[in-house]
C-alpha positions in Angstrom: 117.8 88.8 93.8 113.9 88.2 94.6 112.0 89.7 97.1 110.2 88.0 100.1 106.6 89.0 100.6 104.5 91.6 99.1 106.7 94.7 98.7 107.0 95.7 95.7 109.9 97.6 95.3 111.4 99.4 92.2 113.4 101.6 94.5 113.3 101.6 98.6 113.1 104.6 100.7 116.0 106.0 102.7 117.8 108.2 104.5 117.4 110.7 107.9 114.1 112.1 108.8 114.5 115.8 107.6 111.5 118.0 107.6 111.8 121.2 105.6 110.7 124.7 106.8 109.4 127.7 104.7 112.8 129.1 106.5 114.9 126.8 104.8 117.9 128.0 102.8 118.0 127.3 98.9 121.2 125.1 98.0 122.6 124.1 94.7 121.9 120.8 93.0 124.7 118.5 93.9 126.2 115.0 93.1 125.0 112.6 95.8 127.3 110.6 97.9 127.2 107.2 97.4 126.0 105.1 100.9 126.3 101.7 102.4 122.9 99.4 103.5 123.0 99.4 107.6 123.5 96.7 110.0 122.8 97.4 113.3 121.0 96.1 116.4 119.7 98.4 119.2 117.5 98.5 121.9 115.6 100.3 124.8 114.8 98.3 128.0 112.5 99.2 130.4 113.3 99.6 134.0 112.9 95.7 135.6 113.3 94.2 132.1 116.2 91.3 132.6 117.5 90.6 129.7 118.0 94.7 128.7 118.7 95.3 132.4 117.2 99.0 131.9 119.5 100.1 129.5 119.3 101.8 126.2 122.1 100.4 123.5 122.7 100.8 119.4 125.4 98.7 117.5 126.5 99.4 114.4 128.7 97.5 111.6 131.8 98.1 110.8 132.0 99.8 114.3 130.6 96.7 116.2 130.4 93.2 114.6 127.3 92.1 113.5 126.3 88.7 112.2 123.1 87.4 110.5 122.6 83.4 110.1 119.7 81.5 109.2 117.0 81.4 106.4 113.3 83.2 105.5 112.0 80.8 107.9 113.6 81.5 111.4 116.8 83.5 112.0 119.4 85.4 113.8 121.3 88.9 114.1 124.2 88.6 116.5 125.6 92.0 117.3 129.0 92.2 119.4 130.0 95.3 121.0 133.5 96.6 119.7 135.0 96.6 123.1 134.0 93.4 123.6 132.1 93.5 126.4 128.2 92.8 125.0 127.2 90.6 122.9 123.4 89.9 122.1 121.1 87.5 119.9 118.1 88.3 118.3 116.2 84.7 116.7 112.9 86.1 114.5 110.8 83.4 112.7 107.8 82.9 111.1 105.1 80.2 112.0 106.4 76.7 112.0 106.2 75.4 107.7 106.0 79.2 107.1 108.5 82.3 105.8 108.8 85.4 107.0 107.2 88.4 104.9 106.8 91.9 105.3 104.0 92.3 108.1 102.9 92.2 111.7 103.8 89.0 113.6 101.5 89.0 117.3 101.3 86.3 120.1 105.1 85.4 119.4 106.6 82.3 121.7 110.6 81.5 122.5 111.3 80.5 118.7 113.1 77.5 119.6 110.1 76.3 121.6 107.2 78.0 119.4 103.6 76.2 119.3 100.9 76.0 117.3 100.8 78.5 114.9 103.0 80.9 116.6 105.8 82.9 115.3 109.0 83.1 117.1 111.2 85.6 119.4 114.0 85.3 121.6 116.4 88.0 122.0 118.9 87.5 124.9 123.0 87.6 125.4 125.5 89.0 128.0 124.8 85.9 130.1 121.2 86.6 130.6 118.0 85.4 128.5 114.0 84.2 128.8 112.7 81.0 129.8 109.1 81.8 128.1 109.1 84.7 126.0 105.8 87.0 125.2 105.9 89.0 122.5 105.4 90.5 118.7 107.4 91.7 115.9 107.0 93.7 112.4 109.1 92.8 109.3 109.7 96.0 107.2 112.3 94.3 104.2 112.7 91.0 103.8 115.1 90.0 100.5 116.7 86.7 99.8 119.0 85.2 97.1 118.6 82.1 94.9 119.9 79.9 97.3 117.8 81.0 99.9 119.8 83.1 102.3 118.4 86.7 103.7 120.3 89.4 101.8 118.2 92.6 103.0 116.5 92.2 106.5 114.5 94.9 108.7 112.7 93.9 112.1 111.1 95.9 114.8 110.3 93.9 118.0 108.7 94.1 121.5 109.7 91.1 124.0 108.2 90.4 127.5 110.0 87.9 129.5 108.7 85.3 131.8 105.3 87.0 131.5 102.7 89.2 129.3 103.3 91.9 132.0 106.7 92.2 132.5 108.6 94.9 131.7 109.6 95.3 127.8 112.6 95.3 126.1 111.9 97.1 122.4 114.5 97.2 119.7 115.8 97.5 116.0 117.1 95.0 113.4 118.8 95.4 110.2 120.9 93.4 107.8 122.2 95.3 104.7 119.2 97.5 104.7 118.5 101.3 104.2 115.1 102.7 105.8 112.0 102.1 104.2 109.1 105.0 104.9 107.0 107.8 104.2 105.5 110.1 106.6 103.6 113.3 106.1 102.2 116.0 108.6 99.1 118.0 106.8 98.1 121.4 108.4 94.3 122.0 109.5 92.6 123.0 106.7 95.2 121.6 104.3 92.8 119.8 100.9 95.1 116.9 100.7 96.3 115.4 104.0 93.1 116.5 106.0 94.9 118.0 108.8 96.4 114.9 109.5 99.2 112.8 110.4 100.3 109.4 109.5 103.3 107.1 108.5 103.8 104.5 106.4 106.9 101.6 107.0 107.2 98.1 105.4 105.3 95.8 107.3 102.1 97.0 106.1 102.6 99.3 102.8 103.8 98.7 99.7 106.2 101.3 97.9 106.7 101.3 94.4 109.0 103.9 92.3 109.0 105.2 89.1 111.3 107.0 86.9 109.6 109.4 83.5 111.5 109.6 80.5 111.6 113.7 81.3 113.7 112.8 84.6 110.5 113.3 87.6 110.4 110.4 90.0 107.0 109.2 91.4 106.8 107.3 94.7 103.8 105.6 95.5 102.2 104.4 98.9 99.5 102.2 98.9 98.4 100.7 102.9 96.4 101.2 105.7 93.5 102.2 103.4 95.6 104.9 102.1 96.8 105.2 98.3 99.3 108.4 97.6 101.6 109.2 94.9 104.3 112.0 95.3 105.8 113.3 92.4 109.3 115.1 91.8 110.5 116.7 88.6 113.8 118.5 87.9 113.7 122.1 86.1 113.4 121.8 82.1 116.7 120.5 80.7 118.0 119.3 84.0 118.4 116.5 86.1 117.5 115.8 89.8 120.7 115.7 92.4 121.2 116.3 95.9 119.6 119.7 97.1 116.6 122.1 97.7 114.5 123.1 94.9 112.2 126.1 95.6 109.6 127.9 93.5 108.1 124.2 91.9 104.5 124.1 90.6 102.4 121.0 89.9 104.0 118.5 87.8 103.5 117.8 85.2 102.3 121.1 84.1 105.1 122.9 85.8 106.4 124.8 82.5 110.5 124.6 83.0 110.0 125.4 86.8 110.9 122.6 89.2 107.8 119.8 89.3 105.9 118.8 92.9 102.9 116.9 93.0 101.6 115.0 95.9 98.1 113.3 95.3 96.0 110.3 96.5 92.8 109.6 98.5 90.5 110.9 95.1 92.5 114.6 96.1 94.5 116.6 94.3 95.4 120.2 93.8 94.8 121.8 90.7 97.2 124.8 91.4 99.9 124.2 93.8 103.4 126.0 94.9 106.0 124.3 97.0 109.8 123.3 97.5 111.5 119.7 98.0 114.8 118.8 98.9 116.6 116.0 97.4 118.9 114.4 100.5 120.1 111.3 98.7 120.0 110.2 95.3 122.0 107.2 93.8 121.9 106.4 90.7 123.5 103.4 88.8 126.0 103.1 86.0 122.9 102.8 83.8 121.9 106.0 85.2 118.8 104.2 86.8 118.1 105.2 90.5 119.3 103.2 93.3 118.6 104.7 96.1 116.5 108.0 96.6 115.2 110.8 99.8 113.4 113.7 100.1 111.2 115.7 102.0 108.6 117.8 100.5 105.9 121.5 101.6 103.5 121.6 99.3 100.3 124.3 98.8 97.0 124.0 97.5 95.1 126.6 95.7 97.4 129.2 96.8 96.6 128.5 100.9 98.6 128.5 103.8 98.0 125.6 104.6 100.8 123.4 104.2 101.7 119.4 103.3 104.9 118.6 104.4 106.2 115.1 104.0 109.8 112.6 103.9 110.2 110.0 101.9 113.2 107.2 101.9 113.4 104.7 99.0 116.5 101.9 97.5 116.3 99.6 94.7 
């Protein structure tokens, strides 16, 4: 399998948003479960919008059949309600004699009837659809096989129909995919995040993921002028699973206690004391991670300030 566009992947990010709390309660280490890639389609229309008719909606496979068609260059999810009743398209594509890539698409045109230089949307179904369509899109994951077909798809998109005005309908694509993020909240006077707040997706970062031969996995997070790397490590003599880990110090010089290190922007802590938690870890039959989540509360210098972060990663 090759990926499309610039991410460069060992391992993708995934799983639910979970922030941890000083409260939290200390659990076990335990095997992780293994999980499915998504497909879904869902959406939020605005009051006025046609095509969404003001409703909010989310489709998921198995529950709801969902289809994907096409190639890197312009294609579609179809998602069918189970009942019947709904049924919706959603046509993404790149610039005519382009591919899609991970990235922001702006000043998108109906895709069947795109101009120029303009990259395509049209998402309609239920009977109703655009004539003109303004709009813009971001491709988080894009992955396709030898033969060309799209394997691993994630989209975000805003549409406007029948003018740059009109009210918006805003939704969610995925084929086969599992979330691909990182997002950390920094207290005031916190060394390493500066007291602030920022996220990170696919369509303008690009994750990579490491593994040590001592067991510690590394993420790292290099976009919007950002560059980070957050570090995990198991306890001397044991392996990371599924579950909290409390009392670690700053790998690598974390002495047999569990290892955190979260770095990047020229900053670093030279002491440090925090607790992670491990939500999903995968890891194949050649005991190689596939797919990996946590969140993260880190201190620097022995401060109250705290670092708290969520990362979500697959290979």
């Amino acid at each position: 399998m090759r990926r499309t566009g610039p991410v460069e992947i060992g391992t993708v990010l995934l799983g639910l948003i979970l922030l941890l709390t000083p409260g939290m309660a200390s659990a076990a280490p335990t095997k992780a479960a293994e999980r499915a890639p998504v497909s879904s389609y869902e959406f939020v229309s605005q009051a006025g919008d046609y095509v969404g008719g003001g409703a909010t909606r989310a489709y998921t496979a198995p529950k709801d059949k969902i289809r994907l068609s096409g190639n890197a260059e312009s294609l579609t999810l179809n998602a069918d309600s189970a009942d019947g009743k709904e049924w919706w398209s959603v046509q993404i594509a790149a610039p005519r004699g382009q591919r899609l890539q991970p990235g922001f698409y702006r000043d998108a045109e109906r895709a069947s009837f795109r101009t120029g230089r303009a990259p395509g949307l049209d998402v309609g179904g239920t009977g109703r659809g655009c004539n003109q369509v303004w709009g813009e899109f971001a491709v988080d994951q894009i992955e396709t096989d030898a033969s060309g077909a799209v394997t691993v798809f994630e989209a975000t998109f805003t549409q406007n129909c029948e003018g740059p005005n009109a009210p918006a309908l805003k939704g969610t694509v995925r084929w086969q995919a599992f979330p691909l993020s990182y997002k950390y909240v920094s207290d005031e006077g916190d060394y390493i995040g500066g007291g602030q707040t920022k996220s990170y997706r696919g369509a303008n970062t690009v994750f990579t993921v490491g593994e040590s031969f001592n067991g510690a996995i590394t993420l790292g997070v290099s976009g919007q002028r950002d560059g980070w790397n957050v570090e995990f490590a198991p306890p001397k003599g044991q392996k990371l699973a599924v579950g909290t880990y409390t009392n670690a110090k700053r790998y690598p010089f974390n002495d047999g206690s569990p290892g955190l290190n979260v770095s990047g922007n020229g900053r670093g802590c030279n002491e440090l004391s925090g607790s992670f938690t491990i939500t999903e870890l995968v890891t194949g039959t050649d005991g190689k991670v596939k797919a990996f989540s946590a969140t993260y509360e880190q201190f620097c210098e022995r401060g109250t300030a705290a670092l708290r972060g969520t990362v979500h990663a697959f290979a």
